[in-house]
Residue, then its C-alpha position, 0 to 999 in steps of 0.5 A: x113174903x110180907x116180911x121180904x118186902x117190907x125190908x127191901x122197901x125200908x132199905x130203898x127208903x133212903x135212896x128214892x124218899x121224895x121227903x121235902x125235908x130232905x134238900x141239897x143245894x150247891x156248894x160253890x162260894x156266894x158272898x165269900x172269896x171265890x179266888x184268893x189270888x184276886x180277892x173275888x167274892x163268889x156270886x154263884x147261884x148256891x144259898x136259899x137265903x142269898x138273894x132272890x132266885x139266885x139258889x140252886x135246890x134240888x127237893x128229892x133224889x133218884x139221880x145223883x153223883x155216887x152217894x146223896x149229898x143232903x146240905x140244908x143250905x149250901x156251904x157258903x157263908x152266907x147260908x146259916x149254919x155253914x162256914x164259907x168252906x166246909x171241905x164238901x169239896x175235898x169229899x169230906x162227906x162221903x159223897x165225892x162224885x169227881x172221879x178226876x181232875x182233883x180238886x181244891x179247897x180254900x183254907x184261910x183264903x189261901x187254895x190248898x189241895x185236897x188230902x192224897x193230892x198227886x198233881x193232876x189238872x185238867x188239860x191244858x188252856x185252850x185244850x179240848x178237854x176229853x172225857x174218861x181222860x181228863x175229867x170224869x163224874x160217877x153219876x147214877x140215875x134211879x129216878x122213880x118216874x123212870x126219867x131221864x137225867x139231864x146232866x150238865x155241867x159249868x165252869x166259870x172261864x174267866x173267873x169273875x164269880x158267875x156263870x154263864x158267859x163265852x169266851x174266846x180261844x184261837x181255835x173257837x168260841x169257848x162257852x162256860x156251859x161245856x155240857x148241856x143236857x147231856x142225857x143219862x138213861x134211867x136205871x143207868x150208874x157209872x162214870x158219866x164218861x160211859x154215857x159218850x159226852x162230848x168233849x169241850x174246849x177249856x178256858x184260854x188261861x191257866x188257872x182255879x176254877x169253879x165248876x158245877x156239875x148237875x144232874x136234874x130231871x129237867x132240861x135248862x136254857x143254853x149259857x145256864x148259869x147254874x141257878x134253879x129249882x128242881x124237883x129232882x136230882x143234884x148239885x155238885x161243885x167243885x174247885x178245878x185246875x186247868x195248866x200244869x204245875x211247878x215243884x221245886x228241884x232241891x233235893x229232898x231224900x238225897x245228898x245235897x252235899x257230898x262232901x259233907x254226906x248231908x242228905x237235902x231235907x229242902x221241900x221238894x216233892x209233893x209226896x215225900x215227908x210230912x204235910x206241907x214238906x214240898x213248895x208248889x205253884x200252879x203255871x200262871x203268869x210270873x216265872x223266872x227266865x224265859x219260860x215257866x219250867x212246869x215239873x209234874x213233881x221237882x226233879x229228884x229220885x224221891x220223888x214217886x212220880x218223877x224220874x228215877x235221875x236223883x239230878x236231871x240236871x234242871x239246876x243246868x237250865x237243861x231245858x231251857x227254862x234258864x233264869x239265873x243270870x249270874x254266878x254260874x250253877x253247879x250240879x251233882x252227878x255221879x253213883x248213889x255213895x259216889x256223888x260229886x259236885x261239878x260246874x255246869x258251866x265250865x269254869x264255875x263261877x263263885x258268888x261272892x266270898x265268904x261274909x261279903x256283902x252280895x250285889x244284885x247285879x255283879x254278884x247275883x242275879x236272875x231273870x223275872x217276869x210278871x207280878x208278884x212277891x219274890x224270896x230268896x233262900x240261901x243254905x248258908x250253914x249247909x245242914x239241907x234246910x233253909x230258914x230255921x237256922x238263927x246261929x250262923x253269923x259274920x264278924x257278930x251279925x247273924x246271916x239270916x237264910x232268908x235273904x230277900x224277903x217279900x221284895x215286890x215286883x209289878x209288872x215286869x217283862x223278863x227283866x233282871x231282878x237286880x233293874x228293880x234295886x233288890x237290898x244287898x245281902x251278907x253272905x253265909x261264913x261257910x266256903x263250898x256250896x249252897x242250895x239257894x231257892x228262888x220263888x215268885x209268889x202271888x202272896x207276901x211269905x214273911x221273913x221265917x219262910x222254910x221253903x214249903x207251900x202252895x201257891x195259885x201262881x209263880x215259880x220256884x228255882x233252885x240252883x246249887x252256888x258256890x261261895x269262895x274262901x276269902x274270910x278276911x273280906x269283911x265288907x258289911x254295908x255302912x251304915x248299917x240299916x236297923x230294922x224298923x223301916x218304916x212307911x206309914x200309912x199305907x196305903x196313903x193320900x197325902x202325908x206319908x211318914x217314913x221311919x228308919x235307923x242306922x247303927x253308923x253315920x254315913x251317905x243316905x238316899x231314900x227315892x221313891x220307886x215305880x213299879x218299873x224300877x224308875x226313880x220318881x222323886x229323891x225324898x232324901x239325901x245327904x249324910x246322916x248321923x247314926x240313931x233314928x231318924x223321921x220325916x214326912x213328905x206329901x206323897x199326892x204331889x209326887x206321883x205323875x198324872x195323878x196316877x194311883x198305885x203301887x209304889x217302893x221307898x227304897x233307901x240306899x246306904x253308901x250307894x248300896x240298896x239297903x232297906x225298901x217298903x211297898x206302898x200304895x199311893x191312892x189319889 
C-alpha cells in the first residue's frame, strides 16, 4: 500500500508542485514588433525584467490550458534568454491550449500562419463572437486549495500594443476585456466553451490581433490590461485573426492552357503543393474593384475545401468583385480532358499585340482602392508559372513576367490604376492566352516575385488575357530607360539627386508626383542624349504647405510613363 502511494504521489508531482522555481509568464511581444503591418512595438504586461509591474507571473499550477507551460521569462526579446518569437504560439511546446480560431506567428517581422493552417478566423468585425463556434480554449482547474478558477481573457481591438481600452461598433460598446472572471469549477477539464461563457462583441475592424487568455486563482479588475502576480494559474497568448481571407484564383493542379495541355503550377491554394506554394491576404483595406473578393480557399477543384468547379467563374467577375477594367477576361469551361477557353464577354477583347509595348489606360487597366504596393504578373512563356522564366525575349530584350514591380499607391478611392501613371510594359512574343496576377500588398515584393505569399492586407486577382498576333508591331518605347533609377537620398530634407540612363536620345520629362497622381512640379524636360545623366533639386521647396510625406519621381520617355521611385520628403 506505501509503495501504491508513493507512486501516485511522485506521478502528481508535476502536475500540483507548488515549487518557486517553476514560473510561467506571457508570451505576447513587450519591446519588439507587435504588428508588422505598422511597425508597432508590443507593450504588453509579459517580461519580469521589462519595466516596473508591467509582467504577468503565474508561481504554481493546478489550473491551466491543456498541459503546463513553464517559461522563466516570456518570449519577447526583451526577456533574457528568449528570441522576440519563439513559435510558443504556434504550439511549438507541446502546450497548445486554443483549440480554435488558429493562430499566428511572426517571422522576420512578416505574420505567418502556423504549420497545418486551414484558413479559420474568428468571426467577423463587429460580430458577436459565439463560444464552441468561433473560439474555444481547453482549460483544466485541479488546484489543490479546491479553488475556483477565474478565467478571463483580452484581446487588443484596436491594435495599439496595450490592453484594457473599449472601442465602439454600431450595435454597442466593444471592450477589449471580452471575458471577466468567468468562473471554471474545481476539479473541472475541457473546452472552456463547456463552462457557458458569454458570448463577445468582436473589434470593428478586420485584422491581427493579440489576445491573452488566463486562468488564475484570483479575480481581476474589469478593463484588466493582463498585468499581474498571481499565486496560481496561467497565462496563454496567442495572435488571432478577425475578417476573412482571399487566395487567389489561377489554377493550381488543373489546366491553364488547353490548348496547350499545360496544367497551371500558379500559387494558388493553401493546401496544394509544397510550403509557401499559395498567395494569401487577410481582408483588410485595399482591394482591387468594388469590393475585396474574400475566397475561403481560390476557386480551383485542387483546392480541398473549395468547390469541386475546377473554374467558378470569378476571373468572370461573377460575384461582383470586378476590378479589371480593360482587355476583357477569358475563361475556361468544359469536361476534365474537354477544356476550352472561351471570352467572358463576348466578343473578347486582346490586350495588345504580341511584343508591343502595353499602356496602362487603353491597353490595360484595373481598379484599386486603399494603400499599398501593387504587382503585376504575366505568364508570358505559357509554361503555368510566373516569375522564374529569364529567356523569353522581343527583337533581343528579355520580357520579364514580372511586369510592375512594387509600384506605389497611397490612398486611393476606387480609382483606375492607369490615374497614378504605372510604367508601360513590353508584352510577351507568344500569341494566345496568358494568366496575369494582380496583387495589392502592404509590403514591397521585389522584382523575382513568383506569386506565392501571406500578407496581413490586400488582394490578389487573377484573370486569364489574351494577347493578339501581330509579330511585326514592334513598338519598344524610345528612349529606352536603363536601370538604374535613382532617387537619393531617401527619404530626403533638402537636395535630392536623381540618377538615370537611356540607351537612346530622345523627349525626357521627370515630374514629381503626389500620392493622388497630381504633377507637383516638372523637375526636368527636354530632349536628352543618350549615356547617363545626374541633377540635383531641392525638394523642401516643392512640397505645398510644407507638408511632409510620400511622394514619386516618375520619368516619362517620349510621353510614355517609363521609370518611377517612391520617395518621402520629410520637412
Amino acid at each position: 500500500m506505501k509503495k501504491i502511494v508513493i507512486r501516485i504521489v511522485i506521478l502528481l508531482f508535476p502536475l500540483c508542485s507548488f515549487s518557486q522555481e517553476y514560473r510561467e509568464f506571457g508570451d505576447a511581444p513587450e519591446g519588439v514588433i507587435a504588428y508588422p503591418s505598422t511597425g508597432l512595438i508590443g507593450a504588453f504586461p509579459t517580461c519580469m525584467n521589462a519595466g516596473p509591474g508591467n509582467f504577468v507571473l503565474h508561481n504554481n499550477f493546478g489550473a491551466f490550458f491543456l498541459n503546463f507551460d513553464f517559461e522563466q521569462d516570456g518570449n519577447a526579446g526583451l526577456c533574457p534568454g528568449f528570441s522576440p518569437y519563439d513559435a510558443d504560439e504556434c504550439f511549438g511546446d507541446g502546450d497548445a491550449g486554443l483549440l480554435f480560431p488558429e493562430p499566428f506567428t511572426i517571422v522576420n517581422n512578416v505574420v505567418q500562419p502556423c504549420p497545418g493552417f486551414m484558413g479559420m478566423a474568428m468571426g467577423q468585425p463587429c460580430q458577436v463572437v459565439v463560444w464552441g463556434q468561433l473560439v474555444d480554449i481547453h482549460v483544466t482547474n485541479f488546484m489543490p486549495s479546491m479553488a475556483i478558477g477565474w478565467t478571463n481573457v483580452v484581446i487588443d481591438w484596436n491594435q495599439n500594443g496595450v490592453w484594457g481600452d473599449i472601442l465602439t461598433c454600431p450595435s454597442g460598446p466593444c471592450p477589449e476585456h471580452v471575458l471577466v472572471n468567468h468562473p471554471v469549477m474545481n476539479g473541472f477539464t475541457g473546452p472552456l466553451s463547456l463552462t457557458g461563457p458569454p458570448n463577445f462583441l468582436a473589434g470593428p475592424t478586420a485584422g491581427f490581433y493579440w489576445a491573452r487568455f488566463t486562468i488564475s486563482e484570483m479575480q481581476v479588475p474589469v478593463n484588466w490590461n493582463g498585468v499581474g502576480t498571481f499565486e496560481d494559474g496561467e497565462s496563454e497568448d496567442y495572435l488571432i485573426y478577425i475578417g476573412d481571407f482571399d487566395f487567389g484564383d489561377a489554377p493550381e493542379g488543373s489546366i491553364a492552357y488547353p490548348a496547350l495541355g499545360v496544367t497551371g503550377n500558379f500559387p494558388t491554394c493553401m493546401n496544394f503543393g509544397g510550403a509557401g506554394t499559395f498567395v494569401k491576404h487577410a481582408a483588410g483595406n485595399s482591394w482591387f474593384g468594388p469590393i475585396a473578393d474574400l475566397e475561403v480557399e481560390g476557386n480551383q477543384g485542387a483546392c480541398p475545401v473549395f468547390t469541386p468547379n475546377l473554374y467558378n467563374n470569378d476571373e468572370c467577375f461573377q460575384d461582383n468583385d470586378a476590378g479589371l477594367i480593360t482587355p476583357s477576361p477569358y475563361t475556361i469551361t468544359g469536361p476534365v480532358g474537354q477544356e476550352m477557353v472561351v471570352p467572358c464577354i463576348s466578343p473578347g477583347k486582346a490586350m495588345d499585340t504580341v511584343c508591343k509595348m502595353a499602356q496602362w489606360g487603353p491597353d490595360i487597366d484595373i481598379t484599386v482602392k486603399g494603400t499599398g504596393f501593387v504587382n503585376v504578373l504575366a505568364d508570358w512563356n505559357q509554361d503555368g508559372q510566373w516569375a522564374l522564366d529569364t529567356t523569353t525575349r522581343c527583337n533581343n530584350v528579355v520580357v520579364p513576367e514580372n511586369v510592375l514591380v512594387d509600384f506605389p499607391v497611397t490612398n486611393a478611392m476606387s480609382i483606375p490604376l492607369s490615374s497614378l501613371f504605372p510604367p508601360a510594359f513590353l508584352v510577351g512574343p507568344n500569341d494566345g492566352y496568358v494568366w496575369v496576377r494582380f496583387s495589392i500588398t502592404p509590403v514591397m515584393l521585389g522584382p523575382s516575385w513568383s506569386g506565392s505569399g501571406s500578407y496581413s492586407d490586400g488582394e490578389s486577382e487573377d484573370y486569364l488575357l489574351e494577347i493578339a498576333d501581330d509579330v511585326t508591331a514592334i513598338n519598344l518605347i524610345s528612349p529606352d530607360v536603363m536601370v538604374p533609377f535613382r532617387v537619393t537620398p531617401n527619404p530626403v530634407k533638402d537636395l535630392m539627386t536623381i540618377e538615370y540612363s537611356l540607351r537612346t536620345g530622345g523627349d525626357v520629362s521627370i515630374d514629381l508626383i503626389d500620392p493622388e497622381g497630381r504633377v507637383v512640379k516638372n523637375l526636368a524636360r527636354g530632349s536628352m542624349e543618350r549615356g547617363s545623366h545626374r541633377f540635383t533639386v531641392d525638394a523642401s521647396s516643392m512640397i505645398p504647405h510644407k507638408n511632409s510625406g510620400f511622394f514619386v519621381v516618375r520619368l516619362t520617355a517620349d510621353g510614355k510613363p517609363a521609370a518611377y521611385q517612391k520617395v518621402i520628403i520629410s520637412k
